[in-house]
C-alpha positions in Angstrom: 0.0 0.0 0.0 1.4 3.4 -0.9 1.1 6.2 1.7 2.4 9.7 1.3 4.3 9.1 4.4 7.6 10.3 3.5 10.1 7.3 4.0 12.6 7.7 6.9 16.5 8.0 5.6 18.8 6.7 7.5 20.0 9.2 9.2 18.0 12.2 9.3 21.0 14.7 10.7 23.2 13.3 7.8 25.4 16.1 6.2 23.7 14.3 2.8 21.0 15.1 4.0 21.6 18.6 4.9 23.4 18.8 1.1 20.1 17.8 -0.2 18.1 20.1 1.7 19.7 23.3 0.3 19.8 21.8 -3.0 16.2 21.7 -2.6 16.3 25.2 -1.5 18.7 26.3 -4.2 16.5 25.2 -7.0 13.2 25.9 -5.5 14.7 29.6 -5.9 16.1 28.8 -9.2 12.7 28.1 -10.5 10.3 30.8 -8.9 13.2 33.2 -10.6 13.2 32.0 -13.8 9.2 32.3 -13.8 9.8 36.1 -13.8 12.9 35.9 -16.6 11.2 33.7 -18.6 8.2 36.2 -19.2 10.9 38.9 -20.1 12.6 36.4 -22.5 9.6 35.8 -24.4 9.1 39.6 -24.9 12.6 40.5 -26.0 12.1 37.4 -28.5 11.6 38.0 -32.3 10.5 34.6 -33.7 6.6 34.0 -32.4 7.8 30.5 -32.2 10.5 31.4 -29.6 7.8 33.5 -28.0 5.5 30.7 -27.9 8.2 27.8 -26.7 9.2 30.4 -23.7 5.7 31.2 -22.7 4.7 27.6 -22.8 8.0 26.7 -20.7 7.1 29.9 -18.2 3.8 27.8 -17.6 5.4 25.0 -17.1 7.6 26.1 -14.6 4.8 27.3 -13.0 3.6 23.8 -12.1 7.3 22.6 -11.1 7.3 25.3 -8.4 4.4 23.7 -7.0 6.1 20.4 -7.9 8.8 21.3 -5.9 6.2 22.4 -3.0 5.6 19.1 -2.9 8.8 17.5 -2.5 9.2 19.3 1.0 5.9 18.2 1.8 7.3 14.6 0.5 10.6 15.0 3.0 8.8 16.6 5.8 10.0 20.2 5.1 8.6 23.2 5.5 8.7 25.1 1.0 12.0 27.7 1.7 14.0 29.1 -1.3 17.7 29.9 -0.7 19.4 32.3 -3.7 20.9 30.1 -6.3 23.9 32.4 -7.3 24.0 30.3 -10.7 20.3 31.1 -11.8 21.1 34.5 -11.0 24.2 34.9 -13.4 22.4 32.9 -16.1 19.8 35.8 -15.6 22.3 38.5 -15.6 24.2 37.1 -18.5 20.3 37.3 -20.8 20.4 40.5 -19.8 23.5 41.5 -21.2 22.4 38.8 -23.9 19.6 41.0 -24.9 21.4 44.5 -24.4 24.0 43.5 -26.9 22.0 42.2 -29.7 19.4 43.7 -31.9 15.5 44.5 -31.4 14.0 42.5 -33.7 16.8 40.3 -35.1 17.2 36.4 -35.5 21.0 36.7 -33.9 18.5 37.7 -30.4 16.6 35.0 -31.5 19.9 32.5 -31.6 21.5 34.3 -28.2 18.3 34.3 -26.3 18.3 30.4 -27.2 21.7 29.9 -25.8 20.9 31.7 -22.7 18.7 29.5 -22.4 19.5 26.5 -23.2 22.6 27.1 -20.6 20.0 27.3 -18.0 18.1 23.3 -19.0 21.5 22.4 -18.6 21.8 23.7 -15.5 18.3 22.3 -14.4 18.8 19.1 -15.9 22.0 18.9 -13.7 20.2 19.6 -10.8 17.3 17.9 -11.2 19.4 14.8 -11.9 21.4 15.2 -8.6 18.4 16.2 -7.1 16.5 12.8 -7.7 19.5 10.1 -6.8 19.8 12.0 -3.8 16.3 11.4 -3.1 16.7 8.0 -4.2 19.8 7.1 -1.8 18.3 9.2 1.2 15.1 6.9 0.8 12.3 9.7 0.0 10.8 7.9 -3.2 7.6 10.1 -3.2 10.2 12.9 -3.8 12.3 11.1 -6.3 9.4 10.3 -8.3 8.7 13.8 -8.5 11.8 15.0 -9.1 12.4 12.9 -11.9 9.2 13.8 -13.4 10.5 18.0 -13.4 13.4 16.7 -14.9 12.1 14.8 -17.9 10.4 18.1 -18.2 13.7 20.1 -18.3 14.9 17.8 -21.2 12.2 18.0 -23.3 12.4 22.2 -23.4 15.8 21.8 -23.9 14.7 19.7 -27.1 12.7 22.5 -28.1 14.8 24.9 -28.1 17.5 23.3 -30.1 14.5 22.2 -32.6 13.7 25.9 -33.3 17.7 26.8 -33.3 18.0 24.1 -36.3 14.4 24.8 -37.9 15.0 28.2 -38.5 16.8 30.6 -36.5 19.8 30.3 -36.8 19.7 30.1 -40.5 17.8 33.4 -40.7 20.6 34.6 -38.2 23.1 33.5 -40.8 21.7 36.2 -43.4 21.4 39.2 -40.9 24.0 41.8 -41.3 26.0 44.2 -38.8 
């Protein structure tokens, strides 16, 4: 019978435990940030397709938030973000990203993309780490959920490099200085 009883690690005053705990934290910061960037990266986008994919993600990132709400329910703590200094230079660098290119051009288009395709590949990272952790500390409700976020993180990481080789970066090709 499945309960939502969080299962009992080991040791509950483990330092991998602790580790895991501010991971938790760390991303659960990561996330409710990137909500807010994510809008601002879809405005600052030129191809309605890029617009659409980071709307669509912004939504979806939405529901991991409240994904991640219920991991600490899962392990029995209380929903607390600590700053994730590397969401927050990912964000600074799509600033400068969008500073330093264009209005309106496909070469935003294809540096918007990087950005944020640098930051699924920091998700997937963590989300990855995130879930063995949960698997080895014995919290399986968590686990299940974490690997759920992250299959998630690959997939817009697919769809961003689908609309980099569809047609941005080609169009990007043909822009001028």
């Amino acid at each position: 019978m499945k309960t939502n009883q969080p299962v009992t690690p080991v040791n509950e005053n483990s330092a991998l435990q602790t580790l895991f705990y501010e991971q938790l934290q760390d991303i659960y910061w990561a996330e409710k940030d990137l909500v807010k960037n994510l809008k601002k990266l879809a405005g600052a986008a030129t191809s309605e397709e890029l617009k659409t994919a980071f709307e669509s993600h912004r939504t979806e990132t939405e529901g991991q938030v409240k994904r991640l709400e219920e991991v600490f329910v899962a392990v029995g703590e209380k929903a607390k973000a600590k700053k994730c200094v590397a969401m927050a230079g990912l964000a600074e660098e799509a600033d400068e990203l969008i500073k330093d290119t264009e209005k309106g051009s496909m070469v935003r288009d294809v540096a918007l993309i990087a950005g944020a395709q640098k930051v699924e590949h920091y998700e997937i990272a963590s989300y990855g780490t995130l879930a063995a952790l949960a698997g080895i500390l014995g919290h399986k409700e968590a686990q299940k959920l974490l690997d759920q976020t992250l299959e998630e993180e690959k997939k817009a990481d697919t769809v961003l490099s689908g609309i980099a080789e569809g047609f941005v970066n080609a169009s990007a090709l043909q822009e001028e200085k």
